[in-house]
N, C-alpha and C positions, 0 to 999 in steps of 0.2 A: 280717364276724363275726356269731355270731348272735346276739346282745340286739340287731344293727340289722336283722336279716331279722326278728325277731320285731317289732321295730316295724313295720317297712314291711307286715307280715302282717295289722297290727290287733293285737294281741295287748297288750291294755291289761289294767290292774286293771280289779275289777266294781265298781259304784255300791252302796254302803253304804245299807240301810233309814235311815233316818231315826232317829237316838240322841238328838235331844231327851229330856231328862228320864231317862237315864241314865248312868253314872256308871264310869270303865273306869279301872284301876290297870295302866298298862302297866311293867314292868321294864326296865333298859338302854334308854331311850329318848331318850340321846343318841347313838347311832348308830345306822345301820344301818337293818335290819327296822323295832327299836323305835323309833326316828325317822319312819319312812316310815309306823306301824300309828298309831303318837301323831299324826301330821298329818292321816290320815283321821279317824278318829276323830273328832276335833275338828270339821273341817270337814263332818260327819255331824251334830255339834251337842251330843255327848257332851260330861259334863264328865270331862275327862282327868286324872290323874295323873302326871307323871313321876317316875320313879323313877332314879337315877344314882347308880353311887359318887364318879363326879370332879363336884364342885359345877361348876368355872367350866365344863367342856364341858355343865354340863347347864344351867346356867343362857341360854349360848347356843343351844340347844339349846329353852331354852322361850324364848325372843325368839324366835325359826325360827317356832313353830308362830304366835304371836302378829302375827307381822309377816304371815304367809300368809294367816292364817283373822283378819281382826279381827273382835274381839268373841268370840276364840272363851273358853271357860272348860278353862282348862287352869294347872295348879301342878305345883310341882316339888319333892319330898322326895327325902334323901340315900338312900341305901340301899346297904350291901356287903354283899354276901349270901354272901360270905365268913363274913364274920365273923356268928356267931349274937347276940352283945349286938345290933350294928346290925339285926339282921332284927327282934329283939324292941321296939328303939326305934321304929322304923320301923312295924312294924304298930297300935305304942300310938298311934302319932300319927295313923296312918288311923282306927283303929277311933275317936277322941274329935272327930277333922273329918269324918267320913263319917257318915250315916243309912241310906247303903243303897250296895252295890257289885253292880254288874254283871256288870261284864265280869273276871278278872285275868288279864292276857295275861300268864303266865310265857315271860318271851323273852331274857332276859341269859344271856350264857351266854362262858366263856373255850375256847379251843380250839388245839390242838396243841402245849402249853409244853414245849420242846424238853427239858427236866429237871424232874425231879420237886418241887413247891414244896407246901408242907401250910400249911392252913386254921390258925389259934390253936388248933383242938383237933387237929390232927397228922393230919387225913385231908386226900390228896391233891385239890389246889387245882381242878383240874374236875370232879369229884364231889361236894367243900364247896358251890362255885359254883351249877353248874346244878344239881344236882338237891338235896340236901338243903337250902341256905337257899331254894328254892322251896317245898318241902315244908312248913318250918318258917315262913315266909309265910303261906304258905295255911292251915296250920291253924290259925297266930296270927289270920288275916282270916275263921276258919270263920263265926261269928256272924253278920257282917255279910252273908256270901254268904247260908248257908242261911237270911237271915231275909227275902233280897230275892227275891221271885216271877221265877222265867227266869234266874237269875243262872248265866252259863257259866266253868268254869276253865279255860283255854287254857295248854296245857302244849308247849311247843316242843321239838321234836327232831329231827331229823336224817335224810336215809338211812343217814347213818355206825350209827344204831343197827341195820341187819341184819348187821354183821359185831362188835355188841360182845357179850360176852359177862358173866352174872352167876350165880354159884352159889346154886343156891334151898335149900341147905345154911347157907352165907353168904356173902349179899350183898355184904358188906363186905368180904369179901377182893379183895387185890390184883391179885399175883402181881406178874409184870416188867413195869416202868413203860417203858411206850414212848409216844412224845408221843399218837400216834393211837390205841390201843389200850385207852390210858384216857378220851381223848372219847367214844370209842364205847361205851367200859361207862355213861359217865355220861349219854348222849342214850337208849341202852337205858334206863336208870333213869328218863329224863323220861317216857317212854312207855311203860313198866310202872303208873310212880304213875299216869298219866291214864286206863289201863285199871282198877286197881284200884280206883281212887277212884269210877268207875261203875256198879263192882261193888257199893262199899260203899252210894252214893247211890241205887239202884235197892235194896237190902235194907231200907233204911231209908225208900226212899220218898220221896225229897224232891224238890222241882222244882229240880233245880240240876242243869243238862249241866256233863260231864267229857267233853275230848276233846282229841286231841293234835292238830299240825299241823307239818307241815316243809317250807321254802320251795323245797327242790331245789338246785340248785346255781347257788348267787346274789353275785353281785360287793357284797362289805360287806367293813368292816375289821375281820373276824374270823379274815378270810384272812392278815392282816398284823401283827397286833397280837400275838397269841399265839406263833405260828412262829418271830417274831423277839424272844423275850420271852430274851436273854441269850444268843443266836446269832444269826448269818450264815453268809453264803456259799450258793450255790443251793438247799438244802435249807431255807433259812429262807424264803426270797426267791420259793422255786416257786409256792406255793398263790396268793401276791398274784398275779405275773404270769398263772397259770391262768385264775384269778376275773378279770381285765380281760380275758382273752382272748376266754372262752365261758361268764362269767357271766352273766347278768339282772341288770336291775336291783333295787334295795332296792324302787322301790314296786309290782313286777311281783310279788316274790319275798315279798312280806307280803301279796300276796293271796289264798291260805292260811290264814295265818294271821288275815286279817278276817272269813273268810269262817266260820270257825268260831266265829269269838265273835258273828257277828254277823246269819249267814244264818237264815233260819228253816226249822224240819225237821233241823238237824244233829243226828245221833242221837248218843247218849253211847256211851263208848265208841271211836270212828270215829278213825281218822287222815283230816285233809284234807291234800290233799297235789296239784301240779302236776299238769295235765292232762295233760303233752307226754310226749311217750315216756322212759320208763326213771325218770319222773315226776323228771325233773331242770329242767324249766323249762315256764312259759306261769301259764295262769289253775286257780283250785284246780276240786277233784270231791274225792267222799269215798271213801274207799277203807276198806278193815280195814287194823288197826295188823301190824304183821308179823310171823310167826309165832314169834320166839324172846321178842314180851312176848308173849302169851295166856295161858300159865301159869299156873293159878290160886296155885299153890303159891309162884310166885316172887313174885310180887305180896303175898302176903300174910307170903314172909318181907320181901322188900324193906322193907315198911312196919314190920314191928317192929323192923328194923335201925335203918330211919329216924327212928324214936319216939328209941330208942336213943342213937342218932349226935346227935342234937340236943336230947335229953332235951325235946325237946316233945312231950306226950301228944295225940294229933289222936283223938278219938272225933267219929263222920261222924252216926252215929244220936241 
């Protein structure tokens, strides 16, 4: 299979700079990506945040890193980025533990829910998810970023974002909910806000990189978790069995994703994204984000939709 020809290839993560004396809020980091990004990290010397909406998987989850890395500094805050109260509790309680944030790896994300489920304010459950309570995070943690020197915001998305689509009319419209149709509007929208945001951060001049990353096509229980969220039968069942087939691994497929919070020279703006052909697997390189976010137009509706959708006002300048 190949996650074992890329082993037998070499084809390892890369060795993380040295994070002593910085400070990195990773999301969903009791699976997955966010599991495998929160371990580096750590063992880099970072102090870590986790972030989980299930407490017991995250609290196991911070025993993992602790048992791995001893001595490492690493905590664990609830967070459903569903729901907007929780994103506002959650960043109150960073912003009065925290002095300074570095790194925020927006990396939780739900995917393929086989029917349509809405967020407490009635927008559809993987758009609430990944991209608006990341939005509504981020700008609740803006202080703390734009007050720390080099602080980067890591915004996770997808290839599935070349085939989603968003109205720079309105963002916020739907249309017919189909499970993937709407992942891919919503990984589109994580990588509009990371382009925009670089837009806004470069007008205003501040030292804080915006940049997306997407792992390529990576064996984690996103494949399984979502698909089977109130179905079965092979349509539920396919993406898991796909993902063991001709996935990478969780800590192959988050090095991407480190490599943009953590390498130095990643320009803002940038998608990092897998080296390997059709950028579906191996070690990351930085590539441009793909051509249906560039947009300057949809970027700048997306974000007032976003203000909007979440009634958090985010002012970058």
């Amino acid at each position: 299979m190949l996650p074992s020809l890329l082993r037998l290839l070499g084809e390892r993560p890369a060795s993380l700079p040295d994070q002593r004396g910085r400070v990195a809020v990773v999301t969903g980091a009791n699976r997955g990506l966010g599991r495998a990004a929160a371990h580096a990290l750590a063992r880099a010397g970072a102090r870590v945040v986790l972030t989980t909406r299930d407490q017991a998987r995250g609290a196991a989850a911070l025993e993992e890193v602790r048992a791995a890395v001893p001595g490492a500094s690493a905590e664990l805050v609830r967070l459903d980025l569903a729901d907007l109260a929780s994103v506002d509790d959650t960043a109150a309680a960073l912003a009065a533990s925290l002095d300074r944030l570095d790194v925020l790896l927006a990396n939780a994300g739900v995917m393929g829910l086989p029917v349509r489920h809405a967020s407490p304010r009635g927008v559809e459950l993987q758009m609430a998810t990944n991209h608006l309570g990341h939005f509504a995070l981020a700008a609740r943690l803006w202080p703390l970023l734009a007050g720390t020197p080099g602080a980067r915001v890591v915004v996770v998305t997808s290839l599935q974002a070349r085939r989603g689509r968003l109205d720079p009319a309105d963002p916020g419209r739907e249309g017919t909910y189909t499970p993937y149709g709407a992942y891919a509007r919503s990984k589109l929208a994580n990588l509009v806000l990371a382009v925009e945001l670089d837009r806004r951060v470069r007008a205003a001049g501040l030292d804080v990189t915006a940049v997306a990353a997407h792992p390529g096509y990576t064996d984690t229980d996103l494949h399984r978790l979502g698909p089977r969220s109130g179905a079965d039968g092979p349509m539920a069942r396919g993406p898991a069995v796909a993902g063991r087939l001709v996935g990478q691994d969780a800590a192959l497929g988050a090095d991407p994703l480190l490599h943009a919070a953590t390498a130095p020279g990643v320009p803002g703006g940038a998608l990092v994204v897998p080296r390997g052909p059709g950028q579906l697997w191996g070690r990351a390189r930085v590539a441009e984000p793909f051509s249906n976010a560039r947009d300057p137009q949809l970027g700048a509706a997306l974000w007032t939709w976003s203000e909007e959708a979440t009634g958090v006002r985010w002012l970058v300048g």
